[in-house]
ZADOPA-398115 format. One record per residue: residue number from 0; residue in one letter; x, y, z of N, C-alpha, C in turn. Coordinates in Angstrom, 2 decimals, always signed. Each point is the difference from the previous one (the first is absolute). Layout:
! residues N
- num residu n.u n.v n.w ca.u ca.v ca.w c.u c.v c.w
- NUM A X Y Z X Y Z X Y Z
...
***
This chain:
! residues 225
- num residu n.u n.v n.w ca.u ca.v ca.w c.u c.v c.w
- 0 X +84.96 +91.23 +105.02 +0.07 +1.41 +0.35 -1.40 +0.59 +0.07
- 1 X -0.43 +0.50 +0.68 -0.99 +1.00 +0.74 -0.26 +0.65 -1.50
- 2 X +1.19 +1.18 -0.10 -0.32 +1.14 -1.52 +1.16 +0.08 -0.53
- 3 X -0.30 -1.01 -1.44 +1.36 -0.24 -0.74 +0.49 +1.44 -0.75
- 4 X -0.88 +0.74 -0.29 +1.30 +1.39 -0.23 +0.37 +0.94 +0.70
- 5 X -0.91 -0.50 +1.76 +0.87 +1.41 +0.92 +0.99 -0.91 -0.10
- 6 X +0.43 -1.53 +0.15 +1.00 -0.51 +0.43 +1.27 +0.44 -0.86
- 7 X -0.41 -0.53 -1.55 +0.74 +0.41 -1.35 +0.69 +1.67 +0.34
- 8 X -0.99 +0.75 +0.78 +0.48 +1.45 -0.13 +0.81 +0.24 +1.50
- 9 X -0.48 -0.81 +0.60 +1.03 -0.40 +1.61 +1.57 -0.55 -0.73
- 10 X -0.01 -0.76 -1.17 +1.00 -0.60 -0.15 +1.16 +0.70 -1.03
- 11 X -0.91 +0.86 -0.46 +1.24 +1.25 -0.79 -0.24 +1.18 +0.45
- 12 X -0.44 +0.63 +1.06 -0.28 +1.14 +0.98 +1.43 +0.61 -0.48
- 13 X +1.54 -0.61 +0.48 +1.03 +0.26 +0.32 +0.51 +0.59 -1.36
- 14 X -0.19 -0.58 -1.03 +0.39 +0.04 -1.69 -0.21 +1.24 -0.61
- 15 X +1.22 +0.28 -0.69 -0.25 +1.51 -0.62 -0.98 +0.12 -0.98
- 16 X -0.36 -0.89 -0.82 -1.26 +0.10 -0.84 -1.20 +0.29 +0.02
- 17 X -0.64 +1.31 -0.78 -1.39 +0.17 +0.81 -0.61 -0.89 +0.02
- 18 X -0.83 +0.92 +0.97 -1.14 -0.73 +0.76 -0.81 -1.01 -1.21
- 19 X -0.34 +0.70 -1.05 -0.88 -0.06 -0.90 +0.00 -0.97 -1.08
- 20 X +1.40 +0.20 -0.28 +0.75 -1.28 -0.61 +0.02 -1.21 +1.24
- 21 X +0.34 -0.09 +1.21 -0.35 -1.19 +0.81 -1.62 -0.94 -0.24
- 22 X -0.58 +1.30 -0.02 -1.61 -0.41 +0.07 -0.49 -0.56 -0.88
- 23 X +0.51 +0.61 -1.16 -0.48 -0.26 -1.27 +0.93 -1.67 -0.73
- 24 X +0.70 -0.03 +0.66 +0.45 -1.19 -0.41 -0.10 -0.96 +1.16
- 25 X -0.93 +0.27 +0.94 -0.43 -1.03 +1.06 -1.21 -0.16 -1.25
- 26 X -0.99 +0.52 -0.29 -0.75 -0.43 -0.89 +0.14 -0.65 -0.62
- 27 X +1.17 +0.31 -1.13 +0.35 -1.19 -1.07 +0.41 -1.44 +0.64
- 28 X +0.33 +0.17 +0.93 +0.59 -1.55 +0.80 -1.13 -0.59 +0.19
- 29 X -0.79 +0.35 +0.75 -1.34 -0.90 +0.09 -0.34 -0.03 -1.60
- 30 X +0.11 +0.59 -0.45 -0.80 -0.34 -1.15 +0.88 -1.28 -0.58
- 31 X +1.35 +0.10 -0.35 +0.86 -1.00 -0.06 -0.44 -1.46 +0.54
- 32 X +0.01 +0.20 +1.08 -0.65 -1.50 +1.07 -1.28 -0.61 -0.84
- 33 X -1.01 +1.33 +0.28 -1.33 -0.47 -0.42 -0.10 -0.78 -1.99
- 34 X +0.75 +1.05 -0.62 -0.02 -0.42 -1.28 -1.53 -0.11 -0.58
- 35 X -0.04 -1.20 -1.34 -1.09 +0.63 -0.48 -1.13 -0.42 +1.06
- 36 X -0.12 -0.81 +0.61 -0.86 -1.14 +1.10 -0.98 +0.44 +0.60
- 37 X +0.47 +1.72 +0.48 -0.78 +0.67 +0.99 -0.68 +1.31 -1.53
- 38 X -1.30 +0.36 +0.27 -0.55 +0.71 -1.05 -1.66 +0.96 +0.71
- 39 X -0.37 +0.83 -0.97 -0.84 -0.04 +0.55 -1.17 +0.10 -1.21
- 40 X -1.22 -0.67 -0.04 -0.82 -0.24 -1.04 -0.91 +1.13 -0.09
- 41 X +0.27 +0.73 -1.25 -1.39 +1.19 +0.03 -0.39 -0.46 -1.08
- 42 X -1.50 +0.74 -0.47 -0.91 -1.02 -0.95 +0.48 -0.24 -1.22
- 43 X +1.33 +0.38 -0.40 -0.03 -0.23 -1.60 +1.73 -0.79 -0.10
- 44 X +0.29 +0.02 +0.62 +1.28 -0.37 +0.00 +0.81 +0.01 +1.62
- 45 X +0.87 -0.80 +0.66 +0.45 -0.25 +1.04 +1.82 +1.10 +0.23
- 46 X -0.05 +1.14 +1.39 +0.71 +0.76 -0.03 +1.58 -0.28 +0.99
- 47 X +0.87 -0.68 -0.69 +1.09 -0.77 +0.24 +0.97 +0.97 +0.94
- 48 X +0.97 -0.67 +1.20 +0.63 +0.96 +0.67 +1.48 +0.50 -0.80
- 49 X +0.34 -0.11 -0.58 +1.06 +0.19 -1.15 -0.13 +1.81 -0.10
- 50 X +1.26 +0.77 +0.11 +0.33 +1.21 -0.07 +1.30 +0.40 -0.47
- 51 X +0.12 +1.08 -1.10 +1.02 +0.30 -0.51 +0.56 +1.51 +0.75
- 52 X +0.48 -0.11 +1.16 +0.70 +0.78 +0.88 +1.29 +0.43 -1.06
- 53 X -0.55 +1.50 +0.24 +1.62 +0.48 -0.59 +0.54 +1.40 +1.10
- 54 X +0.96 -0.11 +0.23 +0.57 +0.90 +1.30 +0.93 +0.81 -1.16
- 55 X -0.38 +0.99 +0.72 +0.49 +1.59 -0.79 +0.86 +0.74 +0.80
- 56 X +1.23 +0.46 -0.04 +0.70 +0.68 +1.14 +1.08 +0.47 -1.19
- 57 X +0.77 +1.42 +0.43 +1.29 +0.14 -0.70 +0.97 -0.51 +0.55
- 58 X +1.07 -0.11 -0.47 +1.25 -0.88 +0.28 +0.48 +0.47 +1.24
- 59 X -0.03 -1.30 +0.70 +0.41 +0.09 +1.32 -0.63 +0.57 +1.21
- 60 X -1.17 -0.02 -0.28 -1.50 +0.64 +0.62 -0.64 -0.91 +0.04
- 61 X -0.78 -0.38 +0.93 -0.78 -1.08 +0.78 +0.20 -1.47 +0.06
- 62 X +0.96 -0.12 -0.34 +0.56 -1.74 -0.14 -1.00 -0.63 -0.23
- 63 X -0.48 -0.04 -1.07 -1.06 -1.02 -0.86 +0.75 -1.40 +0.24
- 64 X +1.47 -0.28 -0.83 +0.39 -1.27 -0.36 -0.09 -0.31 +1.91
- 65 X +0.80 +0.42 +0.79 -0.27 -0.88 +0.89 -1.14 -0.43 +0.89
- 66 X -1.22 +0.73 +0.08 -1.30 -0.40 +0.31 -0.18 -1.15 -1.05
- 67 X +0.07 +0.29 -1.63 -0.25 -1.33 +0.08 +0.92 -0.88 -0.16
- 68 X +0.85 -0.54 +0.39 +1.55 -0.85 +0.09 -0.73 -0.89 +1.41
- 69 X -0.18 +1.04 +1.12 -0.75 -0.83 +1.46 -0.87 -0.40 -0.36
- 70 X -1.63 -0.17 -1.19 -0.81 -0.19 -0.30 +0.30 -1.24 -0.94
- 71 X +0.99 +0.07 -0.61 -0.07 -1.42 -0.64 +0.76 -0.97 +0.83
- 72 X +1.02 +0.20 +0.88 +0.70 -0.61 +0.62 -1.19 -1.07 +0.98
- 73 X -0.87 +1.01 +0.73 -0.85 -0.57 +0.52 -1.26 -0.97 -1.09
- 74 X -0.22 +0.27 -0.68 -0.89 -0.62 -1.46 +0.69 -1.31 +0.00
- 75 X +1.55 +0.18 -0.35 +0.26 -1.56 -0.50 +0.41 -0.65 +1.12
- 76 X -0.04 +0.41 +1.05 +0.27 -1.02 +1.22 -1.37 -1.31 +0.52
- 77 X -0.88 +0.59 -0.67 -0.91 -0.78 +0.38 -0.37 -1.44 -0.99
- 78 X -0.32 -1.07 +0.88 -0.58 -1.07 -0.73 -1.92 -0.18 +0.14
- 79 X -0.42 -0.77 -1.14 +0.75 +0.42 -1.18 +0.57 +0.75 -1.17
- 80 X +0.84 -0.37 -0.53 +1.12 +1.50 -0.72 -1.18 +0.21 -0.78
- 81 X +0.31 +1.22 -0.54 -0.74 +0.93 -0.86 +0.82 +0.00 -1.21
- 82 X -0.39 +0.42 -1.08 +0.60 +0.44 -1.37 +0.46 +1.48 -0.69
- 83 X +0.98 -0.06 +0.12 +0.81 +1.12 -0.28 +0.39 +0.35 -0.80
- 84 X -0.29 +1.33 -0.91 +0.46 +0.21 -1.48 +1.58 +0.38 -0.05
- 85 X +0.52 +0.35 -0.89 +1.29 +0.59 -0.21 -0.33 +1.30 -0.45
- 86 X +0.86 +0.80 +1.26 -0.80 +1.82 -0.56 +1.09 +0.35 -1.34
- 87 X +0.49 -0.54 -0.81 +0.82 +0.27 -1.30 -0.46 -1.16 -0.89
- 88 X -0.57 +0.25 -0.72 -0.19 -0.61 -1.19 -1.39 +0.15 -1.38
- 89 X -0.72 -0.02 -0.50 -0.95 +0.20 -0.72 -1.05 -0.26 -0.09
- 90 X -0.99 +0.26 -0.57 -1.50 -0.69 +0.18 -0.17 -1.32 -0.75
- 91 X +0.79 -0.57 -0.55 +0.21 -0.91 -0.65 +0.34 -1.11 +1.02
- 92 X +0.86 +0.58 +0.74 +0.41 -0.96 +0.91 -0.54 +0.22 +1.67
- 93 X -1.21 +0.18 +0.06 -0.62 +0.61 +1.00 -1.17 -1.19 -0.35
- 94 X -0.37 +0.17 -1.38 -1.52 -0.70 -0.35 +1.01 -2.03 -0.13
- 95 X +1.15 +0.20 +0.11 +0.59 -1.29 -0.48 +0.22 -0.61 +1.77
- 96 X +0.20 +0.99 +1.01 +0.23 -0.82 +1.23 -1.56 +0.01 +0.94
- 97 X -0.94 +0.80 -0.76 -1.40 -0.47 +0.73 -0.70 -1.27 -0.52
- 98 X +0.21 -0.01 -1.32 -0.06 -1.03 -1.03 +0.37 -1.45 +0.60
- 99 X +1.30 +0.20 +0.52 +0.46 -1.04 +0.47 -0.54 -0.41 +1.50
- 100 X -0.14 +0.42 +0.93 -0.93 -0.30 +1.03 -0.44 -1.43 -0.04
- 101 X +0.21 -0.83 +1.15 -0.43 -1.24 -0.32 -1.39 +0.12 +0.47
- 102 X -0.12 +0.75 +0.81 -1.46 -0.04 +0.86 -0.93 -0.03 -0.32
- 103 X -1.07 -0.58 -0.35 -1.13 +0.31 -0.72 -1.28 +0.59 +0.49
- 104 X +0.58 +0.14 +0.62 -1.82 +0.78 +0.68 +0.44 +1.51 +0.06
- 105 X +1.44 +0.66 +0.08 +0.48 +1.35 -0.39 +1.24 +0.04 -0.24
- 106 X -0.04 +0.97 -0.55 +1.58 +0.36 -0.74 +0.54 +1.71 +0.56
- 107 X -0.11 -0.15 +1.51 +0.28 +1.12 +0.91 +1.32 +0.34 -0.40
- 108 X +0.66 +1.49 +0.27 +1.19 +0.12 -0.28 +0.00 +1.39 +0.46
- 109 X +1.51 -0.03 +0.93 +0.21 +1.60 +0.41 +1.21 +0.23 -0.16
- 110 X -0.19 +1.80 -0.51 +1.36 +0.41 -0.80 +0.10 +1.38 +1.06
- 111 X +1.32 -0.18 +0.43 +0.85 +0.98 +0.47 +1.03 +0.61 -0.89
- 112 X -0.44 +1.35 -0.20 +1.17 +0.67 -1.00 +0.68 +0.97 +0.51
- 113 X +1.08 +0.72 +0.70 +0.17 +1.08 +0.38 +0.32 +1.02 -1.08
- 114 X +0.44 -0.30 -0.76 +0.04 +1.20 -1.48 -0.53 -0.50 -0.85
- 115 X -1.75 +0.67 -0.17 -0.65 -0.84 -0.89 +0.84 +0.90 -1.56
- 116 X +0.78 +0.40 -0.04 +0.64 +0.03 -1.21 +1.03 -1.39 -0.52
- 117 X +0.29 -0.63 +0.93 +0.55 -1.45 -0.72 -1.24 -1.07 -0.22
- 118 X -1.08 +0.35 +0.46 -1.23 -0.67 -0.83 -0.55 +0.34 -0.95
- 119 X +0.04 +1.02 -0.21 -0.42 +0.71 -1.26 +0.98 -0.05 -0.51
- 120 X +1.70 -0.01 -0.30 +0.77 +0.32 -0.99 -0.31 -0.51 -1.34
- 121 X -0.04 -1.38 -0.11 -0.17 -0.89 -1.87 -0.90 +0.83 -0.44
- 122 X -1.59 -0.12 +0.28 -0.68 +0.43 -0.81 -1.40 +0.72 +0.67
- 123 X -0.18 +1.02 +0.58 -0.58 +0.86 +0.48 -1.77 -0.09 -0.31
- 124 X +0.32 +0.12 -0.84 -1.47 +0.33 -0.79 -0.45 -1.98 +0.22
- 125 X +0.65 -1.07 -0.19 -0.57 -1.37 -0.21 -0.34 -0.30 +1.73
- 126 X +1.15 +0.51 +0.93 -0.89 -0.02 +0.93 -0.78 +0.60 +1.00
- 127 X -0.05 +1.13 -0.84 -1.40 +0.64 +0.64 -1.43 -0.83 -0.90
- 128 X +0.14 -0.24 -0.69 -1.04 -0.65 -0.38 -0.34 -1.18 +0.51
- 129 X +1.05 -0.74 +0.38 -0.25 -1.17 +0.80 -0.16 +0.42 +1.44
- 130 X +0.04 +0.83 +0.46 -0.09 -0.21 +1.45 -1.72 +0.95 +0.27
- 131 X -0.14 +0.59 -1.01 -1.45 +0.58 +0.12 -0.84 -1.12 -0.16
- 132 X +0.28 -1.12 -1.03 -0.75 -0.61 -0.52 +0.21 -1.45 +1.32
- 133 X +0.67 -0.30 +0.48 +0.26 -1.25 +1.21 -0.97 +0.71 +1.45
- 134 X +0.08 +1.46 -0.05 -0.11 +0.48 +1.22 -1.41 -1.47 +0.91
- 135 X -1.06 +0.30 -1.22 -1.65 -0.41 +0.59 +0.14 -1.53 +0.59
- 136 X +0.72 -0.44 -0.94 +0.40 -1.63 +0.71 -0.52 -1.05 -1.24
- 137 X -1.04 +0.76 -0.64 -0.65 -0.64 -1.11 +0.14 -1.58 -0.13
- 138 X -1.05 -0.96 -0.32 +0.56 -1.30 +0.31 +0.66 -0.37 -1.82
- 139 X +0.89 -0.99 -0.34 +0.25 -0.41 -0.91 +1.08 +1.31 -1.13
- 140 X +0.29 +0.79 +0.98 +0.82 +0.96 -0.74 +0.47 -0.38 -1.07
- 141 X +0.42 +0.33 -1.49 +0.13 -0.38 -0.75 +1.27 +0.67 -0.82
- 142 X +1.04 -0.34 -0.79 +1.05 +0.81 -0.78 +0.61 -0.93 -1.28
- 143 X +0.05 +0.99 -0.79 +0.48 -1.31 -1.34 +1.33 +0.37 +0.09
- 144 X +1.17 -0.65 -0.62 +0.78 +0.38 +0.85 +1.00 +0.44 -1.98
- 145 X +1.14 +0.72 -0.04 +1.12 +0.20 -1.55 -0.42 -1.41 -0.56
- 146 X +0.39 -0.85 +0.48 +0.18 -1.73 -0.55 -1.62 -0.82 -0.37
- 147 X -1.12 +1.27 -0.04 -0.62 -1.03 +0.19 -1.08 -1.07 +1.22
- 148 X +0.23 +0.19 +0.43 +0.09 -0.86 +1.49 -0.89 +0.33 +1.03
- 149 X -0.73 -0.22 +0.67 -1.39 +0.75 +1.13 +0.48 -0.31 +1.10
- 150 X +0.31 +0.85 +0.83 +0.02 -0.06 +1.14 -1.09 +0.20 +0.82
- 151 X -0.28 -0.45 +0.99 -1.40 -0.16 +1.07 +0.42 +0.14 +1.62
- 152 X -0.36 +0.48 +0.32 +0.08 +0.29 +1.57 -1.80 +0.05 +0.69
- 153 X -0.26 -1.11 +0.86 -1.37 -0.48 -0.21 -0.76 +1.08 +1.26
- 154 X +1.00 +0.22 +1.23 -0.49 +0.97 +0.34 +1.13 +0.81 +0.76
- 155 X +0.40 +1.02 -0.80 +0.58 +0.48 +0.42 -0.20 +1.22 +1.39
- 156 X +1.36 +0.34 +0.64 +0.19 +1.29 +0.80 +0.92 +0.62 -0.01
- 157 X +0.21 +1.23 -0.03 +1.29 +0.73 +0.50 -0.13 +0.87 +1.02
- 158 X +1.05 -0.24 +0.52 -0.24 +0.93 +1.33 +1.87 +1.31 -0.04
- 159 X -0.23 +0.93 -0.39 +1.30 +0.94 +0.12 +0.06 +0.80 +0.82
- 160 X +1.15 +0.51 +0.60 +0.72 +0.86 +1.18 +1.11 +0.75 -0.75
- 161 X +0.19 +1.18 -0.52 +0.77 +0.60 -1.06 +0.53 +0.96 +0.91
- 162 X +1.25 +0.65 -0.48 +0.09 +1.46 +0.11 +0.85 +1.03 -1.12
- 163 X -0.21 +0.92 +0.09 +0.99 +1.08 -1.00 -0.19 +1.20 +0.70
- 164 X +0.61 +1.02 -1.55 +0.36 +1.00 +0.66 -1.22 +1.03 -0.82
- 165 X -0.09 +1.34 +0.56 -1.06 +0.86 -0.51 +0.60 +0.10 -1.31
- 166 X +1.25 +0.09 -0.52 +0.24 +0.65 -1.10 +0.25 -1.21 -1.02
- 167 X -0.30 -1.21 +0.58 +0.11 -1.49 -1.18 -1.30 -0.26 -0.32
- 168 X -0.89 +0.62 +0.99 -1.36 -0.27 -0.25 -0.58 +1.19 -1.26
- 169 X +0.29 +1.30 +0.29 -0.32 +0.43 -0.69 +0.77 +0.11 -1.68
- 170 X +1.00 -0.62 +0.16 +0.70 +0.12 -1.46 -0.04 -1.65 -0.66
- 171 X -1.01 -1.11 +0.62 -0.05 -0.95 -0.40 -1.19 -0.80 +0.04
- 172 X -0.44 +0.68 +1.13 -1.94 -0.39 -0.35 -0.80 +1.25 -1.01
- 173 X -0.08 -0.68 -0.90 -0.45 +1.82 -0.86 -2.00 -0.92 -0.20
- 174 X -0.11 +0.38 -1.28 -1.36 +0.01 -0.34 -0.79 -1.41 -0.12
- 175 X +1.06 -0.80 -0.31 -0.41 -1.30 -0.04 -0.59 -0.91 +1.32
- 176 X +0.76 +0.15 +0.84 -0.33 -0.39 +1.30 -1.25 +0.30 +0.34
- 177 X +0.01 +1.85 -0.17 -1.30 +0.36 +0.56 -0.85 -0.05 -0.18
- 178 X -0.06 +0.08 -1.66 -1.28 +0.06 -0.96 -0.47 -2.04 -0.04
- 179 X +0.83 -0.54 +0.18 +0.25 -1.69 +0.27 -0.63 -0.50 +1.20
- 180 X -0.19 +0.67 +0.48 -0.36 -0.56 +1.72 +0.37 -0.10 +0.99
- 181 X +1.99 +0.00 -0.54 +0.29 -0.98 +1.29 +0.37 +1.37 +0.96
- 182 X +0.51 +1.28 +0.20 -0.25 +0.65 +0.94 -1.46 -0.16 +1.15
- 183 X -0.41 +0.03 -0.83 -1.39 -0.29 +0.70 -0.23 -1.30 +1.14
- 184 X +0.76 -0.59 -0.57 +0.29 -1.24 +0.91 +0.99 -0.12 +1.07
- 185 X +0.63 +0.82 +0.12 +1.06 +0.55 +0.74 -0.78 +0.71 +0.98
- 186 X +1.07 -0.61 +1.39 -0.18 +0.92 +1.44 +1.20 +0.83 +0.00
- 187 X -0.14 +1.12 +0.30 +1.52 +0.65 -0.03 +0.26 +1.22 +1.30
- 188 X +0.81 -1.08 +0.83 +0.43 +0.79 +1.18 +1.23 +0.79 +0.04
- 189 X +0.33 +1.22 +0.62 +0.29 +0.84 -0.38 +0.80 +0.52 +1.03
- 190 X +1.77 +0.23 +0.04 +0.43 +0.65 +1.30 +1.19 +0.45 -0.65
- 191 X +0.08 +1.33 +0.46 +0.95 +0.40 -0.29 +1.22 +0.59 +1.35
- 192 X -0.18 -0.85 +1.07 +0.36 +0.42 +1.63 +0.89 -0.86 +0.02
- 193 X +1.61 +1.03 +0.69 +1.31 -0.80 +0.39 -0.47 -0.42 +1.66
- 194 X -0.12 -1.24 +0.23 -0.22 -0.22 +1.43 +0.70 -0.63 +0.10
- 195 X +1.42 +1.15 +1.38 +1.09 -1.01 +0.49 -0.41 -0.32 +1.74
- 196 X +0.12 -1.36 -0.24 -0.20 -0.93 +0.99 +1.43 -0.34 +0.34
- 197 X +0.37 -1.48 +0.95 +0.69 -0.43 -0.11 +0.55 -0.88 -0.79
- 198 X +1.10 -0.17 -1.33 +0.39 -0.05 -0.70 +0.67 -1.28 -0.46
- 199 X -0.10 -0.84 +1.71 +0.52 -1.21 -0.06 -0.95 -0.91 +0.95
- 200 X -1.08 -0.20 -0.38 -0.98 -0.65 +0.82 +0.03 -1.46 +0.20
- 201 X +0.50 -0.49 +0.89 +0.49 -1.86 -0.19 -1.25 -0.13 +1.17
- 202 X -0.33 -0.98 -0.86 -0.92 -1.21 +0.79 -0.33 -0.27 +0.82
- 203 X -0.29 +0.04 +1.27 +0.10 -0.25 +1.46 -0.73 -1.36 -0.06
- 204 X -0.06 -0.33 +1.18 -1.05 -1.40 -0.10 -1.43 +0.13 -0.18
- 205 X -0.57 +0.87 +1.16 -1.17 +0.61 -0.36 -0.74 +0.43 -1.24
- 206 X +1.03 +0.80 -0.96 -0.05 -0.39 -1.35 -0.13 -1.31 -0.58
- 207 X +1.22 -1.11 -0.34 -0.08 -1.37 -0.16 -1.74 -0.23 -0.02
- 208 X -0.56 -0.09 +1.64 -1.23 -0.61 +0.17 -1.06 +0.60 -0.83
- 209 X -0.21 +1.43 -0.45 -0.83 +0.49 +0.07 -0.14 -0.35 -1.42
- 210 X +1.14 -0.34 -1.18 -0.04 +0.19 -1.19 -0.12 -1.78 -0.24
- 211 X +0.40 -0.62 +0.86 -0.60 -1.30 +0.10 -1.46 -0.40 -0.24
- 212 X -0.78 +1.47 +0.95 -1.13 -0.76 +0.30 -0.45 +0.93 -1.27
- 213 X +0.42 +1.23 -0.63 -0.72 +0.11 -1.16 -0.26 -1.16 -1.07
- 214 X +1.30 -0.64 -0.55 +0.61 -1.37 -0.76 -1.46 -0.36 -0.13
- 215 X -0.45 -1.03 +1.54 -0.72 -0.48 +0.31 -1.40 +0.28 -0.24
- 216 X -0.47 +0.99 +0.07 -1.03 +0.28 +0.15 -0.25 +0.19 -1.51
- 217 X +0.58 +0.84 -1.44 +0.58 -0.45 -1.02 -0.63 -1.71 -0.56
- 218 X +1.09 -0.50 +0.47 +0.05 -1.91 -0.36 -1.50 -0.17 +0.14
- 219 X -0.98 +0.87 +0.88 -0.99 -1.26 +0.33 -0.52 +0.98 -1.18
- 220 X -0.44 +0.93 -0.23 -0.65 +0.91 -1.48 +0.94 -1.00 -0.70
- 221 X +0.50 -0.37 -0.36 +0.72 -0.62 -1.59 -0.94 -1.78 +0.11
- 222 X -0.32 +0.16 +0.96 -0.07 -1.66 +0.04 -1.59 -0.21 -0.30
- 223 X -0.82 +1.28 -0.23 -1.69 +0.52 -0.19 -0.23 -1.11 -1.28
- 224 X -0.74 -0.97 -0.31 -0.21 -0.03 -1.20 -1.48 +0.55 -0.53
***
């Protein structure tokens, strides 16, 4: 492709989801592809493409989940596959499936959550601390674990695509987050616009090709070493 996000934005033009949420999670997709591989070196430390996208809209206002639903759909179509978190579960078990990574040269990983309130449910406060503290990529990450036990993740990444609502954010990100960092680390796009389109948008072929040749173009970024 010529320009992979007029195409990306050629390819959900039709989709009720803003604009913004499209865009913003064309970002995270490349970043997905690229993982930790692609970087850029400034003098004291190297600045990784990894972004914690969180989409902000009230209920039933800007279709966050389905901008990104087309964004991962397209993510895991490509070879080779990428690594995918489970947007429900804990930081415990977040640091246990990067951990596990056979790969050794990175331990890339992208998390799609559409209610980052079932990622946060167990324990709020444990993973905001882990996800401020994973953000940099740091090599040899380190965690002792209840039992004892060290866990190591040699170089880690995370890459997130979130969304909620104004009023989960404000009654559940309080002081810790902020005073913590991890707001700070956060991109946070913002729509609060009913845009009715057409409501049943099927596929045409022209479509087919076009989201083909995104796939593609995708596969060859994943294949960067």
């Amino acid at each position: 492709l010529e320009d992979w996000f007029k195409s990306y934005g050629e390819y959900t033009k039709d989709n009720e989801a803003a604009e913004v949420f499209h865009l913003w999670t064309a970002l995270g997709v490349i970043a997905g592809a690229a993982q930790r591989k692609v970087f850029m070196q400034s003098k004291h430390f190297p600045v990784h493409t990894n972004m914690y996208l969180l989409f902000v809209s009230p209920p039933g206002r800007g279709k966050k989940t389905t901008a990104m639903r087309i964004g991962k759909n397209i993510l895991g179509a490509i070879e080779p596959k990428v690594n995918f978190a489970s947007e429900s579960g804990s930081a415990e078990a977040l640091v246990k499936a990067m951990s596990d990574i056979s790969n050794p040269v990175h331990q890339s990983m992208t998390l799609f959550s559409s209610e980052l309130g079932t990622l946060m449910k167990t324990n709020t406060a444990a993973m905001v601390d882990f996800l401020t503290d994973i953000y940099d990529g740091n090599k040899n990450w380190t965690r002792e674990t209840v039992a004892h036990k060290t866990q190591v993740i040699p170089r880690p990444w995370l890459n997130i695509i979130g969304g909620t609502t104004p009023s989960w954010l404000a009654e559940n990100i309080g002081v810790v987050a902020i005073e913590g960092g991890l707001t700070a680390r956060c991109i946070i796009p913002y729509s609060d616009k009913r845009i009715l389109k057409n409501d049943w948008d099927e596929e045409g072929e022209e479509d087919t090709k076009l989201k083909n040749a995104l796939i593609h173009d995708l596969s060859i970024i994943a294949t960067l070493e």
